[in-house]
BAGU-729134 format. One record per residue: residue in three letters; x, y, z of N, C-alpha, C in turn. Coordinates in nm, 3 decimals. Layout:
N
<pt><resn>ALA</resn><n_east>X</n_east><n_north>Y</n_north><n_up>Z</n_up><ca_east>X</ca_east><ca_north>Y</ca_north><ca_up>Z</ca_up><c_east>X</c_east><c_north>Y</c_north><c_up>Z</c_up></pt>
...
end
This chain:
74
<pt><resn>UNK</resn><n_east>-10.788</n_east><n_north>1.212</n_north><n_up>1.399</n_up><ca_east>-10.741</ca_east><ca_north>1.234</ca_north><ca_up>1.262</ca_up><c_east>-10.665</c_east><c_north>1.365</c_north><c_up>1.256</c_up></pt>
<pt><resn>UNK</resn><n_east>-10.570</n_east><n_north>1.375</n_north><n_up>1.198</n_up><ca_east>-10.475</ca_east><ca_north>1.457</ca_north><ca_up>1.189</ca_up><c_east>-10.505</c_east><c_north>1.573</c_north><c_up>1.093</c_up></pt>
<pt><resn>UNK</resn><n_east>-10.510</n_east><n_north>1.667</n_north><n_up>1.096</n_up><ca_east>-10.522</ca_east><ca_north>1.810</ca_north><ca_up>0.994</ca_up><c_east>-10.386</c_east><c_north>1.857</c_north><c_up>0.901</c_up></pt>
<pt><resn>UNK</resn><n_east>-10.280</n_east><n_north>1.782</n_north><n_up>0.965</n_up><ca_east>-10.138</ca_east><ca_north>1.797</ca_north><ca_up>0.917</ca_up><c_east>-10.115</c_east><c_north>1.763</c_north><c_up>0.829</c_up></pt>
<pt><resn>UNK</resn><n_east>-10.116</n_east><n_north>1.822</n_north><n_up>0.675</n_up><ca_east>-10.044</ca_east><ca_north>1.733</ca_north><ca_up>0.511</ca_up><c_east>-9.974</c_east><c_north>1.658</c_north><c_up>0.547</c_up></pt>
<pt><resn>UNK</resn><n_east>-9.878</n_east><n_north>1.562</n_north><n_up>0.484</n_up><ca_east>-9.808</ca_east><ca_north>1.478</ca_north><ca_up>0.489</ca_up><c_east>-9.716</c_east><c_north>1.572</c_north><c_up>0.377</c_up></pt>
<pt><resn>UNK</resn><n_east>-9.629</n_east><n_north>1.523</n_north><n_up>0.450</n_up><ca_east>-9.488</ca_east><ca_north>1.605</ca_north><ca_up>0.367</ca_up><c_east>-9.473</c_east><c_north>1.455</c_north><c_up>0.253</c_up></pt>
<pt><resn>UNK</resn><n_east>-9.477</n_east><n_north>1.497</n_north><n_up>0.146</n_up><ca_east>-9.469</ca_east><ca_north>1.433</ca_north><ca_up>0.013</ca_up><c_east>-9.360</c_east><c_north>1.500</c_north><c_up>-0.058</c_up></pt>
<pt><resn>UNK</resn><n_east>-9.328</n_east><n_north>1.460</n_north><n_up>-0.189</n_up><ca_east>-9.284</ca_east><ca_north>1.526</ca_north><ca_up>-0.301</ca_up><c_east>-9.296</c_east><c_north>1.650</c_north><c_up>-0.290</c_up></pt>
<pt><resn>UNK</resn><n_east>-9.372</n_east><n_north>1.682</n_north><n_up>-0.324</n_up><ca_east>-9.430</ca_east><ca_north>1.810</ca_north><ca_up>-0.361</ca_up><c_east>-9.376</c_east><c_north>1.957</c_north><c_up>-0.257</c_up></pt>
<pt><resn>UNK</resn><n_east>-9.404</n_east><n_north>1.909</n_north><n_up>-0.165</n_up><ca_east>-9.344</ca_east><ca_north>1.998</ca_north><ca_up>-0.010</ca_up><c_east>-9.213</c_east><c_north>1.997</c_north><c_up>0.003</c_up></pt>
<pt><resn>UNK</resn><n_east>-9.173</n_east><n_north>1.844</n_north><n_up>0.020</n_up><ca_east>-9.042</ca_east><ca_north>1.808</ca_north><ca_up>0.049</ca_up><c_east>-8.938</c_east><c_north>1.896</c_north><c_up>0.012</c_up></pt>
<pt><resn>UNK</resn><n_east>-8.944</n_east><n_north>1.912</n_north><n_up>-0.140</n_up><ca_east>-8.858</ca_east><ca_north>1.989</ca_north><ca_up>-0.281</ca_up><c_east>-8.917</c_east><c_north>2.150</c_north><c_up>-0.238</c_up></pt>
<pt><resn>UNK</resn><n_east>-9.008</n_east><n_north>2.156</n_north><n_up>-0.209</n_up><ca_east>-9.020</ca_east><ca_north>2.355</ca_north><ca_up>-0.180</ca_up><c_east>-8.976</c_east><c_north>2.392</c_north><c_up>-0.079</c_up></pt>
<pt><resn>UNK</resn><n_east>-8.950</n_east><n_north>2.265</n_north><n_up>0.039</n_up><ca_east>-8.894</ca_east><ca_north>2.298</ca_north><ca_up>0.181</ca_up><c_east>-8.757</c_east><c_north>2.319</c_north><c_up>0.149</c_up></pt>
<pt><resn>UNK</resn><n_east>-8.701</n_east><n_north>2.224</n_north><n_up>0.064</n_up><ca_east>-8.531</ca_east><ca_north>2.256</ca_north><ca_up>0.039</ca_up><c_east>-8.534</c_east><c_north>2.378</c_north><c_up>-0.043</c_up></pt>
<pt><resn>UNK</resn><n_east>-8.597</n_east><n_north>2.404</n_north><n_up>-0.155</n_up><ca_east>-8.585</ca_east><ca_north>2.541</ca_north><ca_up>-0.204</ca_up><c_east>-8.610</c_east><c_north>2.670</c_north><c_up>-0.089</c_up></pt>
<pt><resn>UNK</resn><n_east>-8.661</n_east><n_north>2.671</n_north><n_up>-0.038</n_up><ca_east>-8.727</ca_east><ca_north>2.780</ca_north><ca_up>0.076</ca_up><c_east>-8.602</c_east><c_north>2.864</c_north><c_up>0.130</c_up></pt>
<pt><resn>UNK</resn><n_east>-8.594</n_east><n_north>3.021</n_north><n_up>0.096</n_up><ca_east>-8.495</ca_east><ca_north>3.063</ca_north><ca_up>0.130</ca_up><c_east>-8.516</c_east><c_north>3.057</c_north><c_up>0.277</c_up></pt>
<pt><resn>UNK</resn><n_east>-8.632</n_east><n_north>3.073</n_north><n_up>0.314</n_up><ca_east>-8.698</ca_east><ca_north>3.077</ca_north><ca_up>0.498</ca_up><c_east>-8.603</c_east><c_north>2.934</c_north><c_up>0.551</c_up></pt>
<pt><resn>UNK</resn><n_east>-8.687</n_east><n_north>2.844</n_north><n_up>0.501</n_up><ca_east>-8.546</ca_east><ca_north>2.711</ca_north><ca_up>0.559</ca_up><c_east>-8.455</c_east><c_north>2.695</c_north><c_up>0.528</c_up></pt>
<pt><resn>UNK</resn><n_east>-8.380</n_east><n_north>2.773</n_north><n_up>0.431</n_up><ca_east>-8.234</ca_east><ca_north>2.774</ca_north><ca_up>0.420</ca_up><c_east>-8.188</c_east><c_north>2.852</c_north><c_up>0.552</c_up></pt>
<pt><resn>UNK</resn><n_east>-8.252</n_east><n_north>2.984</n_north><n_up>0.598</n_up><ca_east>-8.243</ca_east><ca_north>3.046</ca_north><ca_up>0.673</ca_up><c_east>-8.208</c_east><c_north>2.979</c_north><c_up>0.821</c_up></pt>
<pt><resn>UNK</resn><n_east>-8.327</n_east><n_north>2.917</n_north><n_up>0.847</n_up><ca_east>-8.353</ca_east><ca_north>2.814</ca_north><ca_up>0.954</ca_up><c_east>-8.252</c_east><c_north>2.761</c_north><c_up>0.992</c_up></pt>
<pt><resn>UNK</resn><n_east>-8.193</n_east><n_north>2.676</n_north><n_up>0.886</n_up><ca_east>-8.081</ca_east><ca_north>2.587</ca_north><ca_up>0.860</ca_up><c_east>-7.953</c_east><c_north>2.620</c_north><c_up>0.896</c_up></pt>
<pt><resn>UNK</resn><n_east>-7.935</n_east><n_north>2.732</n_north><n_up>0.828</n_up><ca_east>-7.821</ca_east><ca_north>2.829</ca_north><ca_up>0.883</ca_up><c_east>-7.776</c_east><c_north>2.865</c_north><c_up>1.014</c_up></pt>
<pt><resn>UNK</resn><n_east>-7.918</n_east><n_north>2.931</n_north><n_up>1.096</n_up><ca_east>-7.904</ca_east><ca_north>2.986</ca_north><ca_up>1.216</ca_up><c_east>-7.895</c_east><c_north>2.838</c_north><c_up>1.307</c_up></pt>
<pt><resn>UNK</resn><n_east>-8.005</n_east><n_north>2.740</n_north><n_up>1.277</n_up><ca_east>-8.002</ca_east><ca_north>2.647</ca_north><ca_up>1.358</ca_up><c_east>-7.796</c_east><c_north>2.527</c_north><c_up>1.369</c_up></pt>
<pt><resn>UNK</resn><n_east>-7.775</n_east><n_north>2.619</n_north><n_up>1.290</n_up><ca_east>-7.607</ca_east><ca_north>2.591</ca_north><ca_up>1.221</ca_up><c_east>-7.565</c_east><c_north>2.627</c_north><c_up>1.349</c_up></pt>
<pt><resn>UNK</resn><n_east>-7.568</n_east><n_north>2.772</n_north><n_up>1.350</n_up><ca_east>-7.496</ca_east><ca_north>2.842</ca_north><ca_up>1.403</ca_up><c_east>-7.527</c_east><c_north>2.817</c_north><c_up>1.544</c_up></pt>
<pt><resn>UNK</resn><n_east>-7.616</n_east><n_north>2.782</n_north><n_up>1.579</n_up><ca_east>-7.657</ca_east><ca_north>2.738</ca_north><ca_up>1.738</ca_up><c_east>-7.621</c_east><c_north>2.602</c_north><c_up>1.758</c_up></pt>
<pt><resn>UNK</resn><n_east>-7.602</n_east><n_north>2.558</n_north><n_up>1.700</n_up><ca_east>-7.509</ca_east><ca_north>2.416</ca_north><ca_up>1.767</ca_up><c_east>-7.380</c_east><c_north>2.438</c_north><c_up>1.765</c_up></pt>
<pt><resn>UNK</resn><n_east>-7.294</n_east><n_north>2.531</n_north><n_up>1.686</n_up><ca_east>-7.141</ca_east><ca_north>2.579</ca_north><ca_up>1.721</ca_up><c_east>-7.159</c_east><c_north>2.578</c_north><c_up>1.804</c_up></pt>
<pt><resn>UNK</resn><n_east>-7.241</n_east><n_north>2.727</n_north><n_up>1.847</n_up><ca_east>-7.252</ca_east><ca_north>2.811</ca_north><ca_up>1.955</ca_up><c_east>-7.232</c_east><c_north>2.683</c_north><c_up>2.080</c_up></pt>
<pt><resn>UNK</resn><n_east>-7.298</n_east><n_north>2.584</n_north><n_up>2.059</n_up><ca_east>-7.319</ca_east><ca_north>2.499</ca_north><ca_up>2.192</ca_up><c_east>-7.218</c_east><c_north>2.427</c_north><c_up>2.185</c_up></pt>
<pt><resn>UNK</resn><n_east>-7.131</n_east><n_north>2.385</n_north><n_up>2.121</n_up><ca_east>-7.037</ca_east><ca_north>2.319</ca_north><ca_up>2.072</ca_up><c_east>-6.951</c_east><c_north>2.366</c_north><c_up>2.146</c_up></pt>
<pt><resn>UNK</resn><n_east>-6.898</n_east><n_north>2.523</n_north><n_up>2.116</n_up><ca_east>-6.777</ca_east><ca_north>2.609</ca_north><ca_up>2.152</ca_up><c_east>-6.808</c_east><c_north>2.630</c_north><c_up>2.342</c_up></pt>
<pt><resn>UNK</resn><n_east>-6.928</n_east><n_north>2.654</n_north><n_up>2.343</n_up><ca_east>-6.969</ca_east><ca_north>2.702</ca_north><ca_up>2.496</ca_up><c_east>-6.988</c_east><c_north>2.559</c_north><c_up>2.573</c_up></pt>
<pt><resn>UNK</resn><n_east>-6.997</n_east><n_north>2.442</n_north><n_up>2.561</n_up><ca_east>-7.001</ca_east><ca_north>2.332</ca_north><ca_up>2.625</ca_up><c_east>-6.813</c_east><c_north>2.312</c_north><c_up>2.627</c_up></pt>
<pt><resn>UNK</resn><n_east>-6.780</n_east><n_north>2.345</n_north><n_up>2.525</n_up><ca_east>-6.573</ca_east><ca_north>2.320</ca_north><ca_up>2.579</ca_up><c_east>-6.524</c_east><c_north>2.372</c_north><c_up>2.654</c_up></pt>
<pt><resn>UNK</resn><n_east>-6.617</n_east><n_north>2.517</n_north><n_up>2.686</n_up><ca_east>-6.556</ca_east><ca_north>2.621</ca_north><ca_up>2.759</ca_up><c_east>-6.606</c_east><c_north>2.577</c_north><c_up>2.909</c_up></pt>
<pt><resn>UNK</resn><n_east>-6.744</n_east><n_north>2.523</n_north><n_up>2.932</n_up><ca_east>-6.787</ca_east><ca_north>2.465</ca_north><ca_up>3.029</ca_up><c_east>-6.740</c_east><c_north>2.331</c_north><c_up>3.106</c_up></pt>
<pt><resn>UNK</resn><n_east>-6.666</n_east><n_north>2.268</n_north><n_up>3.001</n_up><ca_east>-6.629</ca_east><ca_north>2.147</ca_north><ca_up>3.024</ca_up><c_east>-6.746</c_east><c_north>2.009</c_north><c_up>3.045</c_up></pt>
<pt><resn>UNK</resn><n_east>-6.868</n_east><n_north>2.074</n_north><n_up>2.967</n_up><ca_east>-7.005</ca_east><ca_north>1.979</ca_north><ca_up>3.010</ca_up><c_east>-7.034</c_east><c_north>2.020</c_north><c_up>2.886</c_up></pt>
<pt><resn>UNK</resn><n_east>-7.160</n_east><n_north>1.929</n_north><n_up>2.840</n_up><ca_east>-7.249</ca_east><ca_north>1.984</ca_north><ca_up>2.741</ca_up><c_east>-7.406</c_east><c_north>2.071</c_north><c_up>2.844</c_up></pt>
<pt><resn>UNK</resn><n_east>-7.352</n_east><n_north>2.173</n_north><n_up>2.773</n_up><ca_east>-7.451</ca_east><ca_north>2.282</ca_north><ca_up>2.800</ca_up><c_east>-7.621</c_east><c_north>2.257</c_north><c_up>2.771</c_up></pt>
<pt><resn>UNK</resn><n_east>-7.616</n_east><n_north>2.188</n_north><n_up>2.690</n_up><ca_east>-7.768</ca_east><ca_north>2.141</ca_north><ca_up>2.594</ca_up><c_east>-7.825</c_east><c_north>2.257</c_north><c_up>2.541</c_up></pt>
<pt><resn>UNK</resn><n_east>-7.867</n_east><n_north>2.182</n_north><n_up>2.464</n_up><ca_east>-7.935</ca_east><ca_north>2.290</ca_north><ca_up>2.314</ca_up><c_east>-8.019</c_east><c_north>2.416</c_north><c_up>2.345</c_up></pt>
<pt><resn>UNK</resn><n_east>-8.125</n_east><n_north>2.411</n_north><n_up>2.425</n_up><ca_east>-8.216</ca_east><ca_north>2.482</ca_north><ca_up>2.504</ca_up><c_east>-8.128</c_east><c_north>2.689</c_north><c_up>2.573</c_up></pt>
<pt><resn>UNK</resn><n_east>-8.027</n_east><n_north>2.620</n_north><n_up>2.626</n_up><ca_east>-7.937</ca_east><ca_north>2.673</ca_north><ca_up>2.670</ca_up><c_east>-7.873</c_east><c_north>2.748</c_north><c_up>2.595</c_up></pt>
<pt><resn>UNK</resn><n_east>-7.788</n_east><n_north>2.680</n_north><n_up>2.490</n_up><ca_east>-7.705</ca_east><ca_north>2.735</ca_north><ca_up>2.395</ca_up><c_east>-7.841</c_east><c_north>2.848</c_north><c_up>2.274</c_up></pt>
<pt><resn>UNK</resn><n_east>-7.926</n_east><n_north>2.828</n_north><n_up>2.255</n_up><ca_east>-8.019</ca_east><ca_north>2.858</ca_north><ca_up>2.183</ca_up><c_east>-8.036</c_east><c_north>2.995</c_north><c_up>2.192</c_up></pt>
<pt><resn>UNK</resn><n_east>-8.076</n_east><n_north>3.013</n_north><n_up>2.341</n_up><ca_east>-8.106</ca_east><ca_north>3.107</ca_north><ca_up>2.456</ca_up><c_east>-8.005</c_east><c_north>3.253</c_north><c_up>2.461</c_up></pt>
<pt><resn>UNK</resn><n_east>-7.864</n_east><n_north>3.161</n_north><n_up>2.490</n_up><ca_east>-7.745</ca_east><ca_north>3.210</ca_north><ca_up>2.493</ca_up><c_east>-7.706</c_east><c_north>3.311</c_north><c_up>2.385</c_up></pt>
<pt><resn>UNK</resn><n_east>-7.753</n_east><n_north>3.224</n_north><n_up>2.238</n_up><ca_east>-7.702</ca_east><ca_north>3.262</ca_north><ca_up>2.131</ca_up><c_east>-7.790</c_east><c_north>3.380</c_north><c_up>2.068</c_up></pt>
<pt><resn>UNK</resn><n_east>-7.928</n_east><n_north>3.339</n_north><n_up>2.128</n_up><ca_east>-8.053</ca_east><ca_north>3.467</ca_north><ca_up>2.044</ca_up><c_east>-8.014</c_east><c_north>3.583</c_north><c_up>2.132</c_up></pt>
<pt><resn>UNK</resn><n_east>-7.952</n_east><n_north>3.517</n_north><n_up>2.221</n_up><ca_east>-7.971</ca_east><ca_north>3.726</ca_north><ca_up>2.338</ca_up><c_east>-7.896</c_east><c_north>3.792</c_north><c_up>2.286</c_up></pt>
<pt><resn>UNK</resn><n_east>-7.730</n_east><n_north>3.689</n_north><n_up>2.276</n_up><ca_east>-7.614</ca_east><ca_north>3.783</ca_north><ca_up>2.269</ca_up><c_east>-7.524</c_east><c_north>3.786</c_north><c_up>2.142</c_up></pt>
<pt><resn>UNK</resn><n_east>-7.617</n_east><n_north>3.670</n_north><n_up>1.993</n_up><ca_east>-7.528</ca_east><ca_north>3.677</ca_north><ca_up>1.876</ca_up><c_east>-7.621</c_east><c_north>3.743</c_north><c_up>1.747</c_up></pt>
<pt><resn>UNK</resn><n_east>-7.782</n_east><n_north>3.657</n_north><n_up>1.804</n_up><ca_east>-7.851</ca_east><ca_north>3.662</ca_north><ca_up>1.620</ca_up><c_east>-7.871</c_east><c_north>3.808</c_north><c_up>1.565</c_up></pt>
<pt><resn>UNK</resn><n_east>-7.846</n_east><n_north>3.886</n_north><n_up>1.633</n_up><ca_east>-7.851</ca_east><ca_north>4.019</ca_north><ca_up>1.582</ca_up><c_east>-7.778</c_east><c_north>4.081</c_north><c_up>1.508</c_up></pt>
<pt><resn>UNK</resn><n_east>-7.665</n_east><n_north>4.062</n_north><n_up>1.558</n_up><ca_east>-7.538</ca_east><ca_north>4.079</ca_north><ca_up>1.471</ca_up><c_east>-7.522</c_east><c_north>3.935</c_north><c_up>1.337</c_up></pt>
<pt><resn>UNK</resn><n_east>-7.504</n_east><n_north>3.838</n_north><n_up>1.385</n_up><ca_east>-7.476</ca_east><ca_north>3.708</ca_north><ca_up>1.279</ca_up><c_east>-7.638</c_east><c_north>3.774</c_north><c_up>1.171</c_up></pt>
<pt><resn>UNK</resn><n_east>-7.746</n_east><n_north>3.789</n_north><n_up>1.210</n_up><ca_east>-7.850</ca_east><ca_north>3.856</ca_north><ca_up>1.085</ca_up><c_east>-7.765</c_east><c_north>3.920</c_north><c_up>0.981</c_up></pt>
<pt><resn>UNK</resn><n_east>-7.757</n_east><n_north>4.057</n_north><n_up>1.054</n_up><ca_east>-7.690</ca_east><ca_north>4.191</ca_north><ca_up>1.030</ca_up><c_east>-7.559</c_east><c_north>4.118</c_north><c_up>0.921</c_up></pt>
<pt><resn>UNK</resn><n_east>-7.467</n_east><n_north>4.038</n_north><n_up>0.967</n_up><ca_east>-7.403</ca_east><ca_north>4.038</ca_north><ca_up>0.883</ca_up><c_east>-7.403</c_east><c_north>3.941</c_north><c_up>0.770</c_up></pt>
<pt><resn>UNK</resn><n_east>-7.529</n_east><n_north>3.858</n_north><n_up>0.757</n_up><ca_east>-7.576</ca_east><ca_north>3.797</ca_north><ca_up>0.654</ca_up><c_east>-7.636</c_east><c_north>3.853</c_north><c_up>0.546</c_up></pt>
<pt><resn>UNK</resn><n_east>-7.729</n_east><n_north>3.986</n_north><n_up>0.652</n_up><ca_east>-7.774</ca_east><ca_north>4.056</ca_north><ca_up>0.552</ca_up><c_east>-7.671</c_east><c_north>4.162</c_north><c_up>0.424</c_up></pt>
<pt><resn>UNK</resn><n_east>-7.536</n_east><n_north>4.215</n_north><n_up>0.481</n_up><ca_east>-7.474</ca_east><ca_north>4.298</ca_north><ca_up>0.480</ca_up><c_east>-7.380</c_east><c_north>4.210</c_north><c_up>0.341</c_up></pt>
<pt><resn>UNK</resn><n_east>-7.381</n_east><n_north>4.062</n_north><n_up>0.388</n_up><ca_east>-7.299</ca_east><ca_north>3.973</ca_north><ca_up>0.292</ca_up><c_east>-7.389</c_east><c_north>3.912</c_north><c_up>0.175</c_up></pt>
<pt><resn>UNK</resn><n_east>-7.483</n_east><n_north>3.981</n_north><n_up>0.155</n_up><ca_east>-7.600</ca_east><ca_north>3.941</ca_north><ca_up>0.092</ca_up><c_east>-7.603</c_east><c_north>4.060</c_north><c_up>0.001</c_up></pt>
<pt><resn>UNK</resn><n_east>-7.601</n_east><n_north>4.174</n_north><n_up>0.043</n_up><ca_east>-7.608</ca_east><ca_north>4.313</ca_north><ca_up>-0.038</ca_up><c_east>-7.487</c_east><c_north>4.340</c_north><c_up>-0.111</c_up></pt>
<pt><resn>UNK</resn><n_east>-7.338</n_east><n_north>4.275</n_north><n_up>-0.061</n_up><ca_east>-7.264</ca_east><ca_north>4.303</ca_north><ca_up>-0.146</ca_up><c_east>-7.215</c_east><c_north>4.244</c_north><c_up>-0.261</c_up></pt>
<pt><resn>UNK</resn><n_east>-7.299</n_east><n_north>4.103</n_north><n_up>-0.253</n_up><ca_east>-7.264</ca_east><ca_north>4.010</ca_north><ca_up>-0.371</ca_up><c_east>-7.333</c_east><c_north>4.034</c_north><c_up>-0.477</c_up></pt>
end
């Protein structure tokens, strides 16, 4: 037997409100470019795992930074 709610109504609608999974949403955005652009450059698909990897070492710090930065000036 499972301990896991069942995503209903109720969840469903606070998961789309959730600035945290808007967040999610975003970055997880931005990591499939990322794999998108870097699999053309490879001439293969790189796979997700990879691109993920790629993208937390050498982008989410900055792409944060400037969410946060585009966030403070509006």
């Amino acid at each position: 037997m499972s301990h896991q709610p069942a995503i209903g109504g109720g969840e469903s609608e606070f998961a789309s409100k959730s600035s945290l999974y808007a967040e999610f949403l975003a970055e997880r955005e931005e990591i499939l470019r990322h794999k998108w652009i870097e699999s053309e450059k490879a001439g293969h698909d790189i796979g997700f795992e990879r691109a993920l990897i790629d993208w937390t070492r050498n982008h989410r710090a900055r792409w944060r930074q400037e969410r946060r930065d585009g966030r403070q000036a509006s």
